[in-house]
Phi, psi and omega in degrees: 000127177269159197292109174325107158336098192290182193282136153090040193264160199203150185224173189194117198227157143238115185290148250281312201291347190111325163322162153239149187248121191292038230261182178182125158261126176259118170056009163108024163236123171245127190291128179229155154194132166284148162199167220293337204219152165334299165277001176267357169302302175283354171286347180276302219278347170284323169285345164313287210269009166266356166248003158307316213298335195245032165103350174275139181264167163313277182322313174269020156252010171215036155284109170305162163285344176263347171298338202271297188292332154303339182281317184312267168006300191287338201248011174245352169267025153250008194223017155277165146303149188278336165295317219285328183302309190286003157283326162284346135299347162293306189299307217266337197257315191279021178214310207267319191282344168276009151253346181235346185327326192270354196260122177314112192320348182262350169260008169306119199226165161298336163307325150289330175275318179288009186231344144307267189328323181286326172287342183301291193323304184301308186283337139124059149263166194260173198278354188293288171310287159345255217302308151351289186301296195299318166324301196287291194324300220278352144318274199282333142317323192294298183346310189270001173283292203300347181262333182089024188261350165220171177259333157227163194244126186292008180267016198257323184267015194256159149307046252265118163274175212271149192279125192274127174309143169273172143255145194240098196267167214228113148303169185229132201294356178264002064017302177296298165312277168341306176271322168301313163324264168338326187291337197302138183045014154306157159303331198249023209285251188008286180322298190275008139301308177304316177285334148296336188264343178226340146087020186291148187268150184302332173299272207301347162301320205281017163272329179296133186239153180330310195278002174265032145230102190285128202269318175302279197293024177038065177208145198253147191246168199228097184247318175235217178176124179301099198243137177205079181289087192049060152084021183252090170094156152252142201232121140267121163229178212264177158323129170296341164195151193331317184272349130313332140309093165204171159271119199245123180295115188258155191246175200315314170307287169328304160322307177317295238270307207286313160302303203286323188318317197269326180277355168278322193278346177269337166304313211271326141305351138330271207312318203264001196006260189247031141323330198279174194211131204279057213252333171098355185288132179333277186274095180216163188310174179296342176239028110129022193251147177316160164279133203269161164348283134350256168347289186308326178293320200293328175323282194316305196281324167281326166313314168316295216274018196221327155295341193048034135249215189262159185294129172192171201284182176275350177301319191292011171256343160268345168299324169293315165335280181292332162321311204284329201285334175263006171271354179267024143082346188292139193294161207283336191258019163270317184279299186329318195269333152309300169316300165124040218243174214247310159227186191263339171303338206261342166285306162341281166334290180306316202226014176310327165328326195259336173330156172258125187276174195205029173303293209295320153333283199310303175288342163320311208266345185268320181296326193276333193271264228270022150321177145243131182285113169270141204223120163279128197205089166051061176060359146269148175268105115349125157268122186244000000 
């Protein structure tokens, strides 16, 4: 009679067809799997029983990854921002789990997330989404190393393509003057004077409400931002960091720009009687509801094109922002605090390019400091 197999005990045979097999018992279960050749057998069945060996239960060697990720999921929309949650639930149900979903986390290998990852490329997701996808993998695996349900995380070993430079374009102020010129008497003028004038990112104009503006001391507080996380709903939430919650000093033309925005918007409630819908917002639709996104590019691309300049993001108008404020010399950490940016190194980073160089100042002035001075001291000359 042959001997029962005790618990983390492991064997290795080959069957009729030319496989070879694997076995391993656990906890009163026994785990098998094949494979073409002998040593990928005994290397399973060796990493089998080194990971009984350190503490993985029967139960967590026979969690799929998409079950895994479902738990993942749950436990980052309590402890996420909510866009941020429902983004990671996009990436994971729309990429990862119909394709890796079914494979037990503990037969998860890098061969599998990189053969993801490679038809994604082939089928024209961009690499932007890619590295996105590869985040989320590589989270919720470290996660589950740290659970003991695997012992290492195979997204540490895939090949990652590399995050493509955006380009990042610069208006030129006759360039800047053109498009406020066009702009003149749009619905939306106020905005794209503000987005140039304050370098604020488009969630927070469109966020901005009536009572963050103070009109005597001409400062706008920067309090949410307007989020519609892949079409779900509108969400205001707050700065992403401190120092995004801040106050931006407007100067008398803004203000200016900022009176007619509101007495044109109080006609268009008049008008809209009881259509209107109360959000309190600066920049809002003819019936007071945010501005969708949408809109605004579409908005945007035709003033370009009424402006007669070239296509470029809306982004690219806080990037003139900070371009306009350091080539006039505004200090980086005066621009940094406009921005909302987390430390002024990080304005450094982004826009150190645009610094106005300033050697020849510089070398001027260490030659005029170690000059030497003749200095009269009791009918001798000195050298100072």
């Amino acid at each position: 009679m042959p001997k029962k197999r005790g618990n983390n005990e492991g064997s290795v045979f080959r069957l009729s067809s030319g496989r070879w097999c694997g076995q391993v018992s656990h906890e009163g279960h026994r785990q098998s799997k094949s494979f073409i050749t002998q040593r990928e057998c005994i290397d399973w069945v060796r990493q089998s029983r080194n990971q009984i060996g350190d503490g993985m239960t029967y139960a967590s060697t026979q969690v799929t990854l998409g079950e895994y990720l479902d738990g993942w999921l749950i436990t980052k929309k309590a402890n996420n921002r909510y866009a941020t949650w429902v983004h990671y639930d996009w990436l994971a149900r729309g990429y990862i789990i119909p394709v890796l979903g079914d494979i037990k986390l503990k037969d998860l290998r890098s061969i599998h997330i990189q053969g993801l990852y490679t038809n994604l490329l082939k089928s024209g997701t961009g690499i932007p989404t890619l590295r996105k996808i590869h985040a989320v993998m590589n989270s919720a695996l470290n996660q589950a190393v740290k659970q003991d349900v695997i012992l290492g995380n195979p997204v540490k070993k895939v090949e990652l393509p590399k995050k493509p430079e955006k380009e990042m374009v610069i208006l030129t102020e006759i360039q800047v003057s053109q498009l406020l010129v066009a702009a003149k008497n749009h619905r939306l003028e106020a905005l794209f004077h503000l987005a140039i004038s304050t370098g604020m990112r488009e969630s927070e104009l469109l966020g901005l409400q009536w009572k963050d503006l103070d009109w005597i001391k001409q400062i706008v507080k920067v309090e949410r931002q307007l989020e519609r996380p892949h079409g779900d709903g509108i969400h205001f939430i707050p700065p992403k960091t401190k120092k995004g919650r801040r106050s931006i000093k407007l100067g008398s033309k803004s203000i200016e720009v900022l009176r007619d925005h509101y007495d044109h918007q109080q006609m268009e409630r008049i008008t809209a009687r009881d259509a209107w819908k109360e959000y309190d917002l600066i920049f809002s639709t003819r019936v007071g509801t945010p501005i969708h996104q949408r809109d605004l590019m579409r908005r945007f691309t035709l003033l370009l094109q009424e402006a007669g300049l070239p296509h470029f993001r809306f982004h690219d108008l806080r990037h003139t922002a900070a371009s306009l404020l350091l080539n006039y010399n505004i200090p980086l950490i005066v621009v940094s605090g406009r921005l909302g940016h987390a430390r002024a190194s990080i304005t450094s980073d982004v826009y150190g390019h645009l610094i106005p160089s300033m050697q020849d100042e510089a070398a001027q002035l260490i030659d005029d400091l170690v000059t030497p001075t003749a200095v009269m001291i009791d009918d001798s000359v000195l050298l100072k």
